[in-house]
C-alpha positions as protocol buffer text, in pm:
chain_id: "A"
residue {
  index: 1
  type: UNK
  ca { x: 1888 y: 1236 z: 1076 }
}
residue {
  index: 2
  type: UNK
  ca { x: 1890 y: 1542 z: 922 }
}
residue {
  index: 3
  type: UNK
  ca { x: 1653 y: 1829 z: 1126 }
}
residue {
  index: 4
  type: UNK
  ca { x: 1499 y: 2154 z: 1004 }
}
residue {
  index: 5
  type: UNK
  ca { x: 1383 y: 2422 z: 1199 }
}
residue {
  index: 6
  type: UNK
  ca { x: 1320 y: 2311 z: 1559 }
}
residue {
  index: 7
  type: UNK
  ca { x: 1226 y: 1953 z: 1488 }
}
residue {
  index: 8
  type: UNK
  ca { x: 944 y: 1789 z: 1615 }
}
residue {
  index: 9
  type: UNK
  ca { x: 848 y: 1680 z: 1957 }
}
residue {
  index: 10
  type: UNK
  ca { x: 716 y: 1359 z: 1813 }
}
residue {
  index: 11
  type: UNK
  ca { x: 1040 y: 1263 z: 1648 }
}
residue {
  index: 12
  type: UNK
  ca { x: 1219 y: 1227 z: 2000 }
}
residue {
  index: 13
  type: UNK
  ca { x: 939 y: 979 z: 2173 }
}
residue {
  index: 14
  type: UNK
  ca { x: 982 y: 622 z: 2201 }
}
residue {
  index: 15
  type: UNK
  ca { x: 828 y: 425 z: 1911 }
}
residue {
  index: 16
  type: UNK
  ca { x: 498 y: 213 z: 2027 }
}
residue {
  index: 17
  type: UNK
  ca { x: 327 y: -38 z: 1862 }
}
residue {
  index: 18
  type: UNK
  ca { x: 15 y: -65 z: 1700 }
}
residue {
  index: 19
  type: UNK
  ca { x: -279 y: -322 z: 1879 }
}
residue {
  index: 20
  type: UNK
  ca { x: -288 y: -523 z: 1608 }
}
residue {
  index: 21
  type: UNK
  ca { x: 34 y: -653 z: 1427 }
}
residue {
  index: 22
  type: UNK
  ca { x: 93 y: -470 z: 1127 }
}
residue {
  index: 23
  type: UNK
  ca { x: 346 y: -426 z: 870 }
}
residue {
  index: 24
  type: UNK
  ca { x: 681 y: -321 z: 958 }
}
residue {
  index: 25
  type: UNK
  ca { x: 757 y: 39 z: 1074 }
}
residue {
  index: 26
  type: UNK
  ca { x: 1071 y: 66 z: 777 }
}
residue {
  index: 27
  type: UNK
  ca { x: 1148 y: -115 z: 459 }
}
residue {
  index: 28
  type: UNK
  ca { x: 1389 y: -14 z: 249 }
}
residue {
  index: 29
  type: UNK
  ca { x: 1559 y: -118 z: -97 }
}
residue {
  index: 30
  type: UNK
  ca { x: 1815 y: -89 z: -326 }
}
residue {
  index: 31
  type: UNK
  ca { x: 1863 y: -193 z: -675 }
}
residue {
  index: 32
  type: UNK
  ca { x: 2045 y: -143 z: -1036 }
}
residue {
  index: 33
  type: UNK
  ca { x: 1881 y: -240 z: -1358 }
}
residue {
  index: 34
  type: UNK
  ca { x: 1999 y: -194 z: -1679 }
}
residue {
  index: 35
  type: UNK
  ca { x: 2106 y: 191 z: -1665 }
}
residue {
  index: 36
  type: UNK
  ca { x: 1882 y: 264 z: -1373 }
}
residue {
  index: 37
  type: UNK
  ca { x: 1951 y: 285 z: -992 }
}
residue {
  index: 38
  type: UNK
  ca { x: 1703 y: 260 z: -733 }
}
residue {
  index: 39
  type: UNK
  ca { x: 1683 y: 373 z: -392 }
}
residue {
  index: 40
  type: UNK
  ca { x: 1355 y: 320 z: -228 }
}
residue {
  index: 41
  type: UNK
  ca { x: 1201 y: 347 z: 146 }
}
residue {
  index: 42
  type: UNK
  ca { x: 931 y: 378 z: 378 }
}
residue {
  index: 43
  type: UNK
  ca { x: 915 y: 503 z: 746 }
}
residue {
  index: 44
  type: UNK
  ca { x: 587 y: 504 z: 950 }
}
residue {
  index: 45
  type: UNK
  ca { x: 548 y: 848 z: 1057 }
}
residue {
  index: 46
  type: UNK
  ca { x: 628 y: 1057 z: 1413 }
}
residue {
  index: 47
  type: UNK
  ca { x: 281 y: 1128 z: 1465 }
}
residue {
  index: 48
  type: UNK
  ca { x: 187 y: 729 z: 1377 }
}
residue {
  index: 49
  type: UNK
  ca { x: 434 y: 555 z: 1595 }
}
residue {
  index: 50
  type: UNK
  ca { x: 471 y: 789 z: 1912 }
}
residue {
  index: 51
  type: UNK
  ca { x: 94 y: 797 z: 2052 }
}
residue {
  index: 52
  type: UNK
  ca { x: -119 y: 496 z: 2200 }
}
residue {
  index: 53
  type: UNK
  ca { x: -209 y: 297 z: 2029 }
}
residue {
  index: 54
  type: UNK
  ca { x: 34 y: 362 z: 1770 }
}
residue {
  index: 55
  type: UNK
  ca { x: -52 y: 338 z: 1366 }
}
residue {
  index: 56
  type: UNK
  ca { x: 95 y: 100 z: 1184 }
}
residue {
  index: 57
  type: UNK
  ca { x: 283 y: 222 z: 868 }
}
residue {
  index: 58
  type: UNK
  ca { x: 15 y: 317 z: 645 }
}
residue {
  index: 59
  type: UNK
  ca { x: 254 y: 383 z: 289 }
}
residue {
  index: 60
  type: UNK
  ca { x: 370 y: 108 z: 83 }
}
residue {
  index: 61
  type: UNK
  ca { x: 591 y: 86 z: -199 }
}
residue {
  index: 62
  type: UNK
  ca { x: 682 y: -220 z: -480 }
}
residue {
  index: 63
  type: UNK
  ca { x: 989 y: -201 z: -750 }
}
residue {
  index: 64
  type: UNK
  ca { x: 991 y: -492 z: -989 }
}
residue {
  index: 65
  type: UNK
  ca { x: 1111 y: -554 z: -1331 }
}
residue {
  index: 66
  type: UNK
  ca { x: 951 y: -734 z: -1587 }
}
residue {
  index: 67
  type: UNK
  ca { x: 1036 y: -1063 z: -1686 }
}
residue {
  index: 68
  type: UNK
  ca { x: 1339 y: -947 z: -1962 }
}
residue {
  index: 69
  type: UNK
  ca { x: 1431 y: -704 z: -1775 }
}
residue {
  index: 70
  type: UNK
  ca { x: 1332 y: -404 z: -1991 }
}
residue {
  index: 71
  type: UNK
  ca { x: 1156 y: -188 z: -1800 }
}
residue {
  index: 72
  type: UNK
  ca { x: 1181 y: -99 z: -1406 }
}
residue {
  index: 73
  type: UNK
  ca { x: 804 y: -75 z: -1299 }
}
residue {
  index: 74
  type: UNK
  ca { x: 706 y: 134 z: -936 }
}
residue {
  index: 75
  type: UNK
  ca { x: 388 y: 140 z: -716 }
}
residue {
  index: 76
  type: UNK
  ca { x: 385 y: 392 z: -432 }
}
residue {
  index: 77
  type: UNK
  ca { x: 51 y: 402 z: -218 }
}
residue {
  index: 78
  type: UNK
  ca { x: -73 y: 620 z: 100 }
}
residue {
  index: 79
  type: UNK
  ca { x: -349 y: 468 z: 297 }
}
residue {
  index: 80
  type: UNK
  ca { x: -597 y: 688 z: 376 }
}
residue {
  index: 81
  type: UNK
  ca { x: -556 y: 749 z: 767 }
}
residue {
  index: 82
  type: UNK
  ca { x: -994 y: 779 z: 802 }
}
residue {
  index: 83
  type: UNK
  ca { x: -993 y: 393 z: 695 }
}
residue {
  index: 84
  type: UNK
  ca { x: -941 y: 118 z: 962 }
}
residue {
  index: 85
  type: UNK
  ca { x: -738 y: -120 z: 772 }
}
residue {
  index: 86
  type: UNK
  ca { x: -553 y: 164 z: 523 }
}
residue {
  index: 87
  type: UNK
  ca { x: -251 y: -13 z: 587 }
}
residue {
  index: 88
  type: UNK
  ca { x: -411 y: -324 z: 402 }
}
residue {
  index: 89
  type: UNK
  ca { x: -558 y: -105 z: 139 }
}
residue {
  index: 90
  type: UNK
  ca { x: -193 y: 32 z: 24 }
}
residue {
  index: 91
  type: UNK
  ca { x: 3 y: -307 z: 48 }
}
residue {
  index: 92
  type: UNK
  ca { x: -293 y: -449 z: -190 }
}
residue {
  index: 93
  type: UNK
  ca { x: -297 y: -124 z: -442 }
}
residue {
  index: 94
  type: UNK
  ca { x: 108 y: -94 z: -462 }
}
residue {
  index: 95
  type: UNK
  ca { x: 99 y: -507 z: -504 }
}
residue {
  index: 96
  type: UNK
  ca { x: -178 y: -585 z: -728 }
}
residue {
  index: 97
  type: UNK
  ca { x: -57 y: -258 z: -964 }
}
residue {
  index: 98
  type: UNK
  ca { x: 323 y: -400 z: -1020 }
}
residue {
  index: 99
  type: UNK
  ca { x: 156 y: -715 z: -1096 }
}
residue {
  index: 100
  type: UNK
  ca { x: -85 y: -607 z: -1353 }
}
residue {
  index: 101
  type: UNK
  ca { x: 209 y: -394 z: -1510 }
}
residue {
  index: 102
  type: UNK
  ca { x: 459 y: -697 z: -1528 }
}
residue {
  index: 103
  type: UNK
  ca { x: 174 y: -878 z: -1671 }
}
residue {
  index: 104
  type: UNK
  ca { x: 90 y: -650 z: -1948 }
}
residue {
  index: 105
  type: UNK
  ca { x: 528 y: -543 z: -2001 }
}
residue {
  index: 106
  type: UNK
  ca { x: 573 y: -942 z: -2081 }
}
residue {
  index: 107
  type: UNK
  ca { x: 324 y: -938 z: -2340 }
}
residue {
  index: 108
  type: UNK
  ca { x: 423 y: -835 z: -2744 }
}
residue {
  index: 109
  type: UNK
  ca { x: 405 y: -474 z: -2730 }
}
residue {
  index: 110
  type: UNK
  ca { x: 283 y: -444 z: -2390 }
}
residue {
  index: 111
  type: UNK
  ca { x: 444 y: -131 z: -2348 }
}
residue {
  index: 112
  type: UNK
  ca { x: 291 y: 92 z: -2602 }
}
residue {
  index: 113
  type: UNK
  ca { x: -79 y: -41 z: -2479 }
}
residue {
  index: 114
  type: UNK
  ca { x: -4 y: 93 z: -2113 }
}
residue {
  index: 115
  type: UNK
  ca { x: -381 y: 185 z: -2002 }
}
residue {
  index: 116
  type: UNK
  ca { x: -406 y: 407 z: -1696 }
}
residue {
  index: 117
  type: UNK
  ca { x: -784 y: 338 z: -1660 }
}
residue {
  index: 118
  type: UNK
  ca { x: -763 y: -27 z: -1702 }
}
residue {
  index: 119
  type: UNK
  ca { x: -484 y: -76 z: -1444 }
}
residue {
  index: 120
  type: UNK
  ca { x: -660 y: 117 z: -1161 }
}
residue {
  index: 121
  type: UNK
  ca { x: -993 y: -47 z: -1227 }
}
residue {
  index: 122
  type: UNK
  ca { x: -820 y: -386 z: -1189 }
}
residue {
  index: 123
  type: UNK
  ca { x: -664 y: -265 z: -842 }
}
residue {
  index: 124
  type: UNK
  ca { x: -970 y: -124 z: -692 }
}
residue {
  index: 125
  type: UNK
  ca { x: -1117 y: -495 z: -799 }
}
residue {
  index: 126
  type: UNK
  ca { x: -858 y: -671 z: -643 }
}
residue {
  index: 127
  type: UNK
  ca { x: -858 y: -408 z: -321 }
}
residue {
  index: 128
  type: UNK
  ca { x: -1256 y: -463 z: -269 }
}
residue {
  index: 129
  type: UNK
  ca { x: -1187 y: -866 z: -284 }
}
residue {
  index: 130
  type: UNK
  ca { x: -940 y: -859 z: -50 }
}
residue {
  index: 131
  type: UNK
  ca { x: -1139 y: -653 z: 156 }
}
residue {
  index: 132
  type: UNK
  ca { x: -1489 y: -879 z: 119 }
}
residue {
  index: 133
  type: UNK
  ca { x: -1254 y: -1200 z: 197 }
}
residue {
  index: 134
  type: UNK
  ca { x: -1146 y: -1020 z: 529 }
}
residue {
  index: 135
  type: UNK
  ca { x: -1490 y: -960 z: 581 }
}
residue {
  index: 136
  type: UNK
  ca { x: -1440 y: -579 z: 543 }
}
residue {
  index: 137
  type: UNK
  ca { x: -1610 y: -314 z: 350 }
}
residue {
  index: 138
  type: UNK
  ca { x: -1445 y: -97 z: 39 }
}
residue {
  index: 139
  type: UNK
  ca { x: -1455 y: 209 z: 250 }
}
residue {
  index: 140
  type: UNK
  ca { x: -1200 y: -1 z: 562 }
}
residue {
  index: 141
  type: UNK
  ca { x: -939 y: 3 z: 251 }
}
residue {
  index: 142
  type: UNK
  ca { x: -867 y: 333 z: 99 }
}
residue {
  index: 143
  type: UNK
  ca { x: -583 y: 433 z: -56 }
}
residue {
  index: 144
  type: UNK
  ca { x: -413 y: 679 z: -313 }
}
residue {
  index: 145
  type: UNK
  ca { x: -170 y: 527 z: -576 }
}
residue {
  index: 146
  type: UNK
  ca { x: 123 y: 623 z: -809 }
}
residue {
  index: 147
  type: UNK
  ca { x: 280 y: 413 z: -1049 }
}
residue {
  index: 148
  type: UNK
  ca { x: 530 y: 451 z: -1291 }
}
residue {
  index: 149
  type: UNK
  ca { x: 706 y: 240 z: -1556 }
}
residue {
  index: 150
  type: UNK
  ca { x: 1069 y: 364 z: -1735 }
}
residue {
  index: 151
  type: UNK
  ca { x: 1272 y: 155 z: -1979 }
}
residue {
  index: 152
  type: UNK
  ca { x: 1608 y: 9 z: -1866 }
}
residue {
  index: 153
  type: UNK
  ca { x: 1777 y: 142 z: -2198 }
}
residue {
  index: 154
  type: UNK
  ca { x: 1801 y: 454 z: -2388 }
}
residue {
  index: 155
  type: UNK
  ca { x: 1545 y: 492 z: -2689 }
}
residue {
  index: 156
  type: UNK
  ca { x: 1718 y: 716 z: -2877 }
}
residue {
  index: 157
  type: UNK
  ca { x: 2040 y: 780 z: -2987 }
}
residue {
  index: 158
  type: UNK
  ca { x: 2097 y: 1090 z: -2722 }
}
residue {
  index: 159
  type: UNK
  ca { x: 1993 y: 831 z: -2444 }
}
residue {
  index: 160
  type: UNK
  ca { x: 1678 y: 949 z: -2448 }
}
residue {
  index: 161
  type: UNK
  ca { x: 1347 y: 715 z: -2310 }
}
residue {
  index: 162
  type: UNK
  ca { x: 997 y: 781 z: -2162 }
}
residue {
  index: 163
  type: UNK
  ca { x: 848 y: 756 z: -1820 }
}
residue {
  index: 164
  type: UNK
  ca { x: 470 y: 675 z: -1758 }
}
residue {
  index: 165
  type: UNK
  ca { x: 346 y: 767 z: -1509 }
}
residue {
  index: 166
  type: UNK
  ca { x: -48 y: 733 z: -1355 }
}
residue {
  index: 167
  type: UNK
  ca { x: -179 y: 842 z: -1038 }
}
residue {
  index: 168
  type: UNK
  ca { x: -450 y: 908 z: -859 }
}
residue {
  index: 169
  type: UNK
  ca { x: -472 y: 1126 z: -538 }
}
residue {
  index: 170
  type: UNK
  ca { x: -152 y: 1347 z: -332 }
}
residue {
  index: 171
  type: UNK
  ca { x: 119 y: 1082 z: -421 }
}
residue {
  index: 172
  type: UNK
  ca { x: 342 y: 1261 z: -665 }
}
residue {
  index: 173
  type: UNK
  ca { x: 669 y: 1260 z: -938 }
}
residue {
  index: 174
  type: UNK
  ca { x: 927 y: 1523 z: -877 }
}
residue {
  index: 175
  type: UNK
  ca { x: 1246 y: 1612 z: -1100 }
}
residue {
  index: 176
  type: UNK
  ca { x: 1528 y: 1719 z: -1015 }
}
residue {
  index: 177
  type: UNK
  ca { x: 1678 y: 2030 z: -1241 }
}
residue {
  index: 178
  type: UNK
  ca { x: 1949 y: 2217 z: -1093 }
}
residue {
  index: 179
  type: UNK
  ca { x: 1974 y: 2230 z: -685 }
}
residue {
  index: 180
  type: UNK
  ca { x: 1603 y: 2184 z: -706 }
}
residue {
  index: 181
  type: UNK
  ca { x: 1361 y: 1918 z: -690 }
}
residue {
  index: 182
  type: UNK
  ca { x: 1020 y: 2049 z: -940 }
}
residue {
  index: 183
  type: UNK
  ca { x: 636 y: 1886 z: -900 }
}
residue {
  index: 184
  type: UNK
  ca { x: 618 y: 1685 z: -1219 }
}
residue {
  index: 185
  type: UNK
  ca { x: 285 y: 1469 z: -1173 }
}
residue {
  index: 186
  type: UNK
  ca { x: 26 y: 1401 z: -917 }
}
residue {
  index: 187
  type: UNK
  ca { x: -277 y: 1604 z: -731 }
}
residue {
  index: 188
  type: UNK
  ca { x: -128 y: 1904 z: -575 }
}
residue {
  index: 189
  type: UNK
  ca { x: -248 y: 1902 z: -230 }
}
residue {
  index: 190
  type: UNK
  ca { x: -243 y: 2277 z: -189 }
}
residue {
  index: 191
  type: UNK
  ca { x: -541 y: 2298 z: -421 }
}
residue {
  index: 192
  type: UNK
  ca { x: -751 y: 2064 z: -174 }
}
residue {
  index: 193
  type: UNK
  ca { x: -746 y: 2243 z: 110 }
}
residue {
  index: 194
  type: UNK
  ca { x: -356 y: 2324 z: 176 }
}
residue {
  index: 195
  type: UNK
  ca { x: -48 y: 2143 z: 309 }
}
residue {
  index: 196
  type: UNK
  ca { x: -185 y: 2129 z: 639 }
}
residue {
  index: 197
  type: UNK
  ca { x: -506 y: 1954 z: 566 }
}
residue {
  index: 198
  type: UNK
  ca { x: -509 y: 1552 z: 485 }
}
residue {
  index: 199
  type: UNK
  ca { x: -837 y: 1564 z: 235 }
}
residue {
  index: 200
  type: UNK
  ca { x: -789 y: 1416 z: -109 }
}
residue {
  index: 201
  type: UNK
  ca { x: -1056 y: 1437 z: -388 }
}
residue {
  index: 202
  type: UNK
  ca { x: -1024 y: 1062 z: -495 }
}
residue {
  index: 203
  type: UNK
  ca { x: -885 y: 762 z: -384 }
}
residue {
  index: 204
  type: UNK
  ca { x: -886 y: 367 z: -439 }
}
residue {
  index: 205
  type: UNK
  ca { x: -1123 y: 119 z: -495 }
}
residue {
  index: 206
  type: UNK
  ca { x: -1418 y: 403 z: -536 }
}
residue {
  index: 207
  type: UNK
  ca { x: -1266 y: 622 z: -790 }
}
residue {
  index: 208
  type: UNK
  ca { x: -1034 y: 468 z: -1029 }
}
residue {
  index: 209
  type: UNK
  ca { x: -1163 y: 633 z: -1299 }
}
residue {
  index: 210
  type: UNK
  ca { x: -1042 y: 981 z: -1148 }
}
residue {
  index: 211
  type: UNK
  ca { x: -702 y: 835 z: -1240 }
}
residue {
  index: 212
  type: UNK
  ca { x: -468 y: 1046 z: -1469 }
}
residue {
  index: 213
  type: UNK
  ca { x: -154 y: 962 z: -1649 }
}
residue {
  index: 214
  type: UNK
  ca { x: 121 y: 1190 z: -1860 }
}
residue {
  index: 215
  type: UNK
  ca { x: 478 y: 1065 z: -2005 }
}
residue {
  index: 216
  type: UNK
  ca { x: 779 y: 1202 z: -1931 }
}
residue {
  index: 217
  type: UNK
  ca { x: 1113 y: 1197 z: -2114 }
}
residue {
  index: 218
  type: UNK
  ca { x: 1418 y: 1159 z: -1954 }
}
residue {
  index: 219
  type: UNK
  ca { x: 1785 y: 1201 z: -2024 }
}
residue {
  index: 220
  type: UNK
  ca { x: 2109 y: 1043 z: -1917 }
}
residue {
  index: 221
  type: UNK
  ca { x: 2184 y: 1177 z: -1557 }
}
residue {
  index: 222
  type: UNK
  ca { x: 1805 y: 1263 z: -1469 }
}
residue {
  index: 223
  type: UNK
  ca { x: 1706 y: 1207 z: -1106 }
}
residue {
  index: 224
  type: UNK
  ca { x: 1313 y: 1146 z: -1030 }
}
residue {
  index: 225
  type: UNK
  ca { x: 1139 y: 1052 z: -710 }
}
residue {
  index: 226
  type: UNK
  ca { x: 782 y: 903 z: -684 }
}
residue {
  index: 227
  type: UNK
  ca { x: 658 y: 1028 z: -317 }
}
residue {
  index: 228
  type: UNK
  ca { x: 365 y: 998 z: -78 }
}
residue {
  index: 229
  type: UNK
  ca { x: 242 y: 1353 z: 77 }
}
residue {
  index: 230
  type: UNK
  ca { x: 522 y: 1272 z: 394 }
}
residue {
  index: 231
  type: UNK
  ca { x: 823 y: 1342 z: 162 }
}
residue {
  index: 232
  type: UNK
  ca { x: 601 y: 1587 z: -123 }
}
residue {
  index: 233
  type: UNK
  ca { x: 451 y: 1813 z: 155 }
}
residue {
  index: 234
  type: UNK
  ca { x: 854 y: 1890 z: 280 }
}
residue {
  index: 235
  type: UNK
  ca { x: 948 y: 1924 z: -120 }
}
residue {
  index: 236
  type: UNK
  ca { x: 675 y: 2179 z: -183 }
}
residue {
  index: 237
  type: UNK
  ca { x: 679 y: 2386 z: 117 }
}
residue {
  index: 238
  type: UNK
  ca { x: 1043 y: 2372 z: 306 }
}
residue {
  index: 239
  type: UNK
  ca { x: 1293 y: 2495 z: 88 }
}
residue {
  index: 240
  type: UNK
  ca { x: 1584 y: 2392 z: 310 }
}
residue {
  index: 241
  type: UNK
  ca { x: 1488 y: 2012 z: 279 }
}
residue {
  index: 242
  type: UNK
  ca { x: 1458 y: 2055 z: -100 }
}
residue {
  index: 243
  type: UNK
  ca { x: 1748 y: 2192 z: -180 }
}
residue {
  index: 244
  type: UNK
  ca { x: 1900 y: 1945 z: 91 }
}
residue {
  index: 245
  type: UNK
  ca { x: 1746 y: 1616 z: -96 }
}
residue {
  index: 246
  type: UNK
  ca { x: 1871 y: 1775 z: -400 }
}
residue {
  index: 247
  type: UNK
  ca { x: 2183 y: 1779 z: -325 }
}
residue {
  index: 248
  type: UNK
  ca { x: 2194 y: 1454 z: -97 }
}
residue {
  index: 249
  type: UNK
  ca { x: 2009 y: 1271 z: -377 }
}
residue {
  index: 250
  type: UNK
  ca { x: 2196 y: 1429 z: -704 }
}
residue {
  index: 251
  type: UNK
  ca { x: 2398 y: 1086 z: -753 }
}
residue {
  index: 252
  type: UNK
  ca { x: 2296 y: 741 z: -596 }
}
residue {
  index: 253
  type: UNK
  ca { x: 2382 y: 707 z: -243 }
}
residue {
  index: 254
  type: UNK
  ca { x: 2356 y: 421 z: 24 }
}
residue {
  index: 255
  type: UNK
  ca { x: 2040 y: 258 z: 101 }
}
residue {
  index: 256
  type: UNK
  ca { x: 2109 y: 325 z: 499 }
}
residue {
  index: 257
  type: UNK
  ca { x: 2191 y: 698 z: 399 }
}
residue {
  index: 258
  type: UNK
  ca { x: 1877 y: 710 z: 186 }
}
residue {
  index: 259
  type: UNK
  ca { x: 1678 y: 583 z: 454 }
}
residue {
  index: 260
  type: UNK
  ca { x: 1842 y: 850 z: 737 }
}
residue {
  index: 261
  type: UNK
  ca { x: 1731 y: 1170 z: 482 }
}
residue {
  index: 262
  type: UNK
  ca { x: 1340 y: 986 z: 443 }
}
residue {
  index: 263
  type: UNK
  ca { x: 1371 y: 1039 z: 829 }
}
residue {
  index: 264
  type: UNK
  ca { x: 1419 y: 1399 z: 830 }
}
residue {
  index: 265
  type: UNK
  ca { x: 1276 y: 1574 z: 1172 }
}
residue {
  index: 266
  type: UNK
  ca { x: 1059 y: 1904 z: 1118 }
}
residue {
  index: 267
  type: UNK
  ca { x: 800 y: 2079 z: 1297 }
}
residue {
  index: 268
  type: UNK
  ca { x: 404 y: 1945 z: 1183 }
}
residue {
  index: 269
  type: UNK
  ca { x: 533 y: 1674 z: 991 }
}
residue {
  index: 270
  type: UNK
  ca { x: 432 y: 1403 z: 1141 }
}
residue {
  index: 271
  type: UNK
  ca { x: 317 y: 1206 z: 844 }
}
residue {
  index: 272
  type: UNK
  ca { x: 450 y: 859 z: 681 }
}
residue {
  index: 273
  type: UNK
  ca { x: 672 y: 899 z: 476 }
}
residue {
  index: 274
  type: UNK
  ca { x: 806 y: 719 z: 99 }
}
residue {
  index: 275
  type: UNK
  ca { x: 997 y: 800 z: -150 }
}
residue {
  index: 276
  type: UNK
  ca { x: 1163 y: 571 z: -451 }
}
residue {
  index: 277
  type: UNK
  ca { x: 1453 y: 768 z: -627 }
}
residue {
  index: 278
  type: UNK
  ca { x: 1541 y: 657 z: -982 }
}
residue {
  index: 279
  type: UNK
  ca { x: 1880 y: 787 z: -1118 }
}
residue {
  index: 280
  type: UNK
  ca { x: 1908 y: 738 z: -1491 }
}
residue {
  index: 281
  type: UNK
  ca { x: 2220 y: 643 z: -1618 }
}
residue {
  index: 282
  type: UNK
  ca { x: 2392 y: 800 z: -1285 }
}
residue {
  index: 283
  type: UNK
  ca { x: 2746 y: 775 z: -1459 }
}
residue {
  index: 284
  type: UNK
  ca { x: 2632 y: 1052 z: -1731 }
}
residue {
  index: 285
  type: UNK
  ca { x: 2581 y: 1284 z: -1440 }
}
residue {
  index: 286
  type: UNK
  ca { x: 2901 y: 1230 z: -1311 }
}
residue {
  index: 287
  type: UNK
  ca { x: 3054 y: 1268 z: -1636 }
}
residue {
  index: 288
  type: UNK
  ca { x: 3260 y: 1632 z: -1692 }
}
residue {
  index: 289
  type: UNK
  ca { x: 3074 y: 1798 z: -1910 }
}
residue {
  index: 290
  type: UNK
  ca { x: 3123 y: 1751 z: -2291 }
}
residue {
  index: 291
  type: UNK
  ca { x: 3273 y: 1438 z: -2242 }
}
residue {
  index: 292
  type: UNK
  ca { x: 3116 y: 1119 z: -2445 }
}
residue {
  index: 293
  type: UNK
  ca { x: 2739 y: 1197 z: -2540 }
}
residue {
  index: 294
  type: UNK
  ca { x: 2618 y: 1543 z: -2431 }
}
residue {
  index: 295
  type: UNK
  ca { x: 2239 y: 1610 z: -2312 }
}
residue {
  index: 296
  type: UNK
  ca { x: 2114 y: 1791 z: -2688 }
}
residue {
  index: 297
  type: UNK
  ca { x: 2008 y: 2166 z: -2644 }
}
């Protein structure tokens, strides 16, 4: 795995487990759709898996389509590590939100009544239910959440479609431009006490409607990652691993590989970490340029 700096003393200690059985430590995916490839993965964090007990993996992640196929949907959530079951509170947010997307995609028009408010009120429902029926309270299930749906096809005739995106908390959207991966969407963490600090202003099921939502357009060749605060702290604050991931993650690349870079060892981060990678159209970025249809000025 790729190492920055003088690595972490966590990252070279023998994996424990957790008291209870939780979910697994890694998952990982890969996918095509339409124009779109997908890369996607989750790895519970140094700090998580090295101490005893350990913690289980506290980040989950869902990619679905809907049922024709037109649009890729994506649910990234970060339990919050103060909440005794936070692991339960992200599998339920990430779940129940691809759901309630796919749900709303397959009706007439579904797309243009995407409702940021209404979708994160539904998933702090279903996260308090699932917490009463375990006989927990709200406050055992906390999570942030990011979700994003993009069309499998081009809108426009210069390949051109739009990206929703709603969040709420320090998951975020980053672009890549250049050799450099840019904040697009999500709560900076640096205005909430810094990097170093794990407080977030809101979070799921008592705030939903803190969430916020924006659309995006993207081009043939694009390249934009959805990531908890594991992968986004690294991408705001250690320019080495951004300009590494941007260079590693310019064009689709294997699952295993994909997996290996979400693994990166660095000093003090010792967090989670997801990340689900979404190259549109991939072959226009491999394309020389001028050739076939150009990205308009």
């Amino acid at each position: 795995m790729p190492r920055f700096g003088a690595g972490s003393k966590a990252q070279r200690l023998p994996w424990l487990l957790p008291t209870r059985p939780g979910t697994p430590g890694v998952a990982a995916d890969e996918a095509h759709l339409g124009d779109l490839a997908v890369r996607a993965a989750s790895l519970v964090g140094p700090g998580h898996r090295c101490e005893e007990p350990a913690t289980a993996r506290q980040d989950a992640y869902r990619i679905a389509r809907d049922t024709r196929g037109d649009h890729l949907l994506l649910a990234l959530a970060d339990g919050v590590s103060s909440s005794a079951h936070a692991e339960l509170g992200a599998a339920v947010a990430a779940g129940t939100a691809v759901n309630l997307l796919r749900r709303r995609l397959d009706e007439p028009g579904g797309a243009a009544r995407l409702r940021a408010t209404e979708l994160f009120e539904e998933t702090a429902t279903a996260m308090r239910h699932e917490a009463g029926r375990r006989g927990l309270a709200p406050s055992d299930v906390c999570a942030v959440l990011l979700t994003a749906v993009i069309p499998t096809r081009p809108l426009t005739a210069s390949g051109e479609r739009t990206l929703w995106a709603a969040w709420l908390g320090d998951a975020s959207l980053w672009q890549l431009a250049g050799d450099r991966w840019h904040y697009t969407a999500g709560d900076r963490k640096g205005d909430a006490g810094g990097y170093d600090s794990n407080a977030v202003a809101h979070t799921l099921p008592g705030d939903p409607l803190a969430v916020r939502e924006t659309r995006l357009a993207v081009r043939p060749g694009d390249v934009v990652s959805l990531v908890s605060d594991g992968v986004g702290d690294g991408l705001a604050t250690l320019g080495e691993l951004n300009s590494y991931l941007a260079d590693r993650w310019r064009r689709p690349l294997p699952v295993a590989s994909y997996l290996n870079d979400i693994g990166f060892d660095a000093e003090r981060f010792l967090d989670d970490r997801t990340a689900i990678t979404v190259w549109v159209d991939p072959v226009a970025r491999a394309r020389p340029s001028g050739a076939g249809e150009g990205r308009s000025s």
